[in-house]
C-alpha positions in Angstrom: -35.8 -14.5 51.1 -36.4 -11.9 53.4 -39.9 -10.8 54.5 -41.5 -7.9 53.7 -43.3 -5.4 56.4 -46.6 -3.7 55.1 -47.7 -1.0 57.3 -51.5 0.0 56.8 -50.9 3.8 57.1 -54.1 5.4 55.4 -56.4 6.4 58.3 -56.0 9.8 59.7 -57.1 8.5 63.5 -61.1 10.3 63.5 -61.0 9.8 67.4 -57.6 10.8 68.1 -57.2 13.8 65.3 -54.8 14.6 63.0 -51.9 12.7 61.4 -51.4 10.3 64.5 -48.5 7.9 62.2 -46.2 11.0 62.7 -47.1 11.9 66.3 -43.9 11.9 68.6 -44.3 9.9 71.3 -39.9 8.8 71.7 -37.7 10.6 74.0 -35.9 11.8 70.7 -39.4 12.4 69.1 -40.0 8.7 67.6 -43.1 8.1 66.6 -44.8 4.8 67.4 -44.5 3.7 63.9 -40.7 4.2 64.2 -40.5 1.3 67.1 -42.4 -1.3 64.5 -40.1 -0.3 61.7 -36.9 -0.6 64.2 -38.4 -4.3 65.4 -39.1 -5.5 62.3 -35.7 -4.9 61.1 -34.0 -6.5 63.9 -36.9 -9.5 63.2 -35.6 -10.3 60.0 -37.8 -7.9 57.9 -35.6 -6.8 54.3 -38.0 -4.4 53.2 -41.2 -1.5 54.7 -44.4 -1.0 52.0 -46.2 1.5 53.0 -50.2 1.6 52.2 -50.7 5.5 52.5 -53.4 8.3 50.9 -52.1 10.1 48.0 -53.5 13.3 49.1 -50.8 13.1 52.5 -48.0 11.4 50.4 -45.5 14.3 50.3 -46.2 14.8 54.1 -45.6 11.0 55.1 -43.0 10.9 52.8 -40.8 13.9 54.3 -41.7 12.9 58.0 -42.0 9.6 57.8 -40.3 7.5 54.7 -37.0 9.5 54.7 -36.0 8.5 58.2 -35.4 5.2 56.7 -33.2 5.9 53.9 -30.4 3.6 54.2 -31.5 1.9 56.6 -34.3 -0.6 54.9 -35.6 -0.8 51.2 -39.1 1.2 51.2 -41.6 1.7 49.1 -45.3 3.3 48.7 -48.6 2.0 47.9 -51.8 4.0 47.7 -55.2 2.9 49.2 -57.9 4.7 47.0 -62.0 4.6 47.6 -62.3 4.0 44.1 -60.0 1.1 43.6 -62.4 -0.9 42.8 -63.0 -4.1 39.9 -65.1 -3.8 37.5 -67.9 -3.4 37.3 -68.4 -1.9 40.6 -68.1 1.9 41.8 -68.4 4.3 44.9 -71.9 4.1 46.4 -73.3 8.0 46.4 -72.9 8.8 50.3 -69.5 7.0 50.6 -66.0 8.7 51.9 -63.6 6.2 53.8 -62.1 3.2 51.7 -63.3 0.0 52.5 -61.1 -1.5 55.6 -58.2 -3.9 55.9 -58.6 -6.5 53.4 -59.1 -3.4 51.1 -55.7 -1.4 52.3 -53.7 -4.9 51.9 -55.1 -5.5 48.4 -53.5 -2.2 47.6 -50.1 -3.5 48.0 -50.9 -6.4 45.6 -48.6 -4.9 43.0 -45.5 -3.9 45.3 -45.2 -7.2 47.3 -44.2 -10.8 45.9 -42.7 -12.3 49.1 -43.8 -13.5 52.0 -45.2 -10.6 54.4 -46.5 -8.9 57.6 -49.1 -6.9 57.7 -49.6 -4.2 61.0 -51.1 -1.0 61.8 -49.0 1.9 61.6 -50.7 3.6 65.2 -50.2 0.2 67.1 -46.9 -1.0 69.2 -46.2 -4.9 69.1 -43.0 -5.1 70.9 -40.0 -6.9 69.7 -41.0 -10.2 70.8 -44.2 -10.1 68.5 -41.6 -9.3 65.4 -39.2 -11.9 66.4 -41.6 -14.6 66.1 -43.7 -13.4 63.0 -40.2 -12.6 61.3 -39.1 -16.2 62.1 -42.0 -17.7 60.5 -42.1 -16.1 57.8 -38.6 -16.6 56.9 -38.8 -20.5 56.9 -39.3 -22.3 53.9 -42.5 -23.9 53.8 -45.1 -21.6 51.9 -47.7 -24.3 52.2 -48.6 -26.8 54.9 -50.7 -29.9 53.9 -51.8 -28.1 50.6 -53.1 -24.6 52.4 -51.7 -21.7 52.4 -49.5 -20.7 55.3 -50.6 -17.9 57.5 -49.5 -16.4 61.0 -51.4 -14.3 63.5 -50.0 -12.7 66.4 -51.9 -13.0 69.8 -52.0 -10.8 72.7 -53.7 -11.0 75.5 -57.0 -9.2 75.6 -56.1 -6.9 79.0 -53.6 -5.6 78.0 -55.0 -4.1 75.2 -57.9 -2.8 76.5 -57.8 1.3 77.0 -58.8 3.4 80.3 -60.5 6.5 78.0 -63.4 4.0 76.1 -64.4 1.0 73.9 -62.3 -0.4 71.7 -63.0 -3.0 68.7 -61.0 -6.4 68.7 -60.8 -9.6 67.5 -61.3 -12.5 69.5 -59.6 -15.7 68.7 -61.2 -19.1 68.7 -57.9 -21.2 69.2 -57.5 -25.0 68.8 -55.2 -26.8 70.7 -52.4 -26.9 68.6 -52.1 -23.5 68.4 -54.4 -23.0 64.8 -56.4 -20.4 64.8 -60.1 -21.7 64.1 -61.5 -18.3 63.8 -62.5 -14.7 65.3 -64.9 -13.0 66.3 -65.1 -9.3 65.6 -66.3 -7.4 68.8 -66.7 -3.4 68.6 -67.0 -1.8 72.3 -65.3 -3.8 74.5 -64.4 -2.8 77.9 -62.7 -3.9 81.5 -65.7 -5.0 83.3 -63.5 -6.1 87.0 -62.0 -9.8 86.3 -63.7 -9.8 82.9 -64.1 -7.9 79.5 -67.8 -7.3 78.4 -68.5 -6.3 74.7 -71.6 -3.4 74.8 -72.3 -3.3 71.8 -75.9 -4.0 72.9 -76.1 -2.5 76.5 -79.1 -5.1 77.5 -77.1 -7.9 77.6 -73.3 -7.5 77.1 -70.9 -10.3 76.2 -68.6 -11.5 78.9 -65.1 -11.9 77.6 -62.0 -13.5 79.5 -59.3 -11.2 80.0 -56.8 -13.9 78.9 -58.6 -14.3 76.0 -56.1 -13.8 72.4 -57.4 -11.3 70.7 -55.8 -10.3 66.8 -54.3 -6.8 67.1 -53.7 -6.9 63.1 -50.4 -8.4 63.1 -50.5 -10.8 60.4 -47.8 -13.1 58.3 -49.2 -13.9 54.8 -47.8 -15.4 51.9 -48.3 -13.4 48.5 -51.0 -16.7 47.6 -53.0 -14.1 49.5 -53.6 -11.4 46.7 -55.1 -13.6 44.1 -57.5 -14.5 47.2 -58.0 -10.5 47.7 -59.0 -10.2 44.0 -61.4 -12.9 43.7 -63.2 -12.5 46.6 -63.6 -8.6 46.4 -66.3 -8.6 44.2 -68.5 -11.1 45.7 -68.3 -8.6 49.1 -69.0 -6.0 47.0 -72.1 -7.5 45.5 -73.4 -8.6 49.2 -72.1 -5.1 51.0 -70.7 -2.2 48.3 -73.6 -0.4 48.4 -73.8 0.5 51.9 -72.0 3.6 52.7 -70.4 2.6 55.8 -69.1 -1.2 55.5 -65.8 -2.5 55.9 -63.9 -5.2 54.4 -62.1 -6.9 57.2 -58.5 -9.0 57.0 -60.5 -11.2 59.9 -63.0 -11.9 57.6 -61.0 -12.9 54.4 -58.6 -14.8 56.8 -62.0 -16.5 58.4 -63.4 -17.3 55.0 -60.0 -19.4 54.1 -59.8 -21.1 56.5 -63.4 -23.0 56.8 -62.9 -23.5 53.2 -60.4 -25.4 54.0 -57.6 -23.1 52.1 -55.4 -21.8 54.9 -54.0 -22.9 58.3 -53.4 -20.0 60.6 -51.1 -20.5 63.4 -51.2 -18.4 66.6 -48.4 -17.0 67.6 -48.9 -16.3 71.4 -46.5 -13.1 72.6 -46.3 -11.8 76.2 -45.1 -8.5 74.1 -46.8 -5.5 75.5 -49.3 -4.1 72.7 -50.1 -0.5 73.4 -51.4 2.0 71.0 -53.0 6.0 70.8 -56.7 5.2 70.0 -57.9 8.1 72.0 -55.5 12.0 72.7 -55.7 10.7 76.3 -53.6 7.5 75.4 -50.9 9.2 74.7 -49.7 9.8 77.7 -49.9 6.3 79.0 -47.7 5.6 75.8 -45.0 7.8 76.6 -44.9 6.3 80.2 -44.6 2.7 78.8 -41.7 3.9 76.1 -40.0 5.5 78.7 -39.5 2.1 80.6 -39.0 0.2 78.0 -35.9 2.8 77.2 -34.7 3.1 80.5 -34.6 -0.7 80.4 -32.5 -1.0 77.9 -34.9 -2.5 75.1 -34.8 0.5 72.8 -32.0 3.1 72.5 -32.6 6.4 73.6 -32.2 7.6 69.7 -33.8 4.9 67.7 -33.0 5.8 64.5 -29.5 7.6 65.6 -27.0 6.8 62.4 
């Protein structure tokens, strides 16, 4: 069986502005988006799920779905603020959804194979998909009675960006390559040979630069929606009522496995990760493309029939 791709494609990009999943950034006007769908195809991937907003669906659909037509199975998903379990509803005050964990549950209904799970305004790189593709399409779903996940690491410098902060995940990893947790941190920046989180100024957290950090490129198995739906409510009661919290993957993925429920390998990759987080990004992302085209890694026209 073939594993699926679910692309979190909700967020509009606040920092960046407008609808940044669609941006062309190609020499033939490919979006970022359109290299992850291309890898993941070529990784093994038999089918794209889409977690989008109804209120851009006919947009996304017309600019984005149609280019794959033919070329993979795809289907649509809808991340809502007020999906929600009983008994719970939208705090007065509240307008985003409620993070990753959140936009994955929403493909609970469309996804019963083993999957990825990747921002839609991030690049991986072939490499990444290669590996995750390959794990996911071996047989064991379990190992030694836990679930069976997959995280992709990258390096920490080369995902930092020039124009500000940026939020990752840093990976605590054992020996043998299993991921023993992470450790969300929210304004990281280059600091000379180091990385220092600021997210209080008076005493900032040095970081390695060779750290692993998660870039949201996940392999799951479907075991993970029951997970989703159980252990919603119980964040809710702790955190629904405050108008700005999110509901992290990291955090559901952290929980499992100190419980004891999940092993989590690391899948180290040398791929380079680059993505628009701020308009001044862009160009840098163009640049990197370009290479990576010129190289002979991408065709000129990705999605040339």
């Amino acid at each position: 069986m073939k594993p699926t791709l679910v692309v979190l494609a909700a967020g509009m990009g606040s920092r960046y502005g407008g609808l940044k999943q669609v941006d062309p950034v190609g020499p033939s006007g490919e979006a970022i988006l359109d290299y992850s769908v291309f890898d993941a195809i070529r990784g093994g991937f038999g089918k794209i799920v889409f977690v989008i907003r109804k209120d851009f669906e006919a947009e996304f659909k017309e600019k984005v779905g149609g280019k794959y037509e033919g070329l993979v199975p795809v289907d649509y998903c809808f991340q809502d603020i007020n999906d929600l379990p009983a008994p719970y509803s939208v705090p007065e005050g509240r307008t985003k959804p409620w993070g990753t964990a959140h936009a994955t549950r929403a493909a609970r209904t469309a996804v019963h194979e083993p999957f990825a799970v990747i921002n839609a305004d991030d690049f991986y790189g072939r490499d990444a998909f290669a590996k995750l593709g390959a794990f996911l399409s071996s047989d064991a779903s379990e190992v030694a009675g836990k679930m069976r996940f997959a995280m992709v690491g990258y390096r920490l410098d080369v995902t930092l960006s020039e124009n500000g902060s940026v939020a990752r995940g840093i990976c605590d990893v054992a020996a043998d390559g299993a991921l023993k947790g992470v450790t969300e941190m929210t304004k990281l920046v280059k600091a000379g040979d180091v990385a220092e989180n600021r997210e209080n100024p008076d005493a900032p957290v040095k970081v390695p630069l060779d750290a692993r950090v998660s870039m949201n490129l996940w392999g799951f198995q479907p075991a993970l929606f029951a997970e989703l739906e159980r252990r919603f409510p119980e964040w809710l009661a702790k955190n629904g009522g405050q108008p700005k919290s999110e509901w992290y993957i990291p955090f559901v993925v952290d929980e499992l496995i100190k419980e004891g429920k999940a092993d989590c390998r690391v899948l180290p990759t040398d791929s380079r990760w680059f993505g628009v987080t701020y308009r001044e990004d862009k160009p840098f992302v163009m640049s990197e493309i370009k290479k990576l085209v010129d190289a002979g890694e991408y065709p000129a026209n990705l999605l040339a029939r």
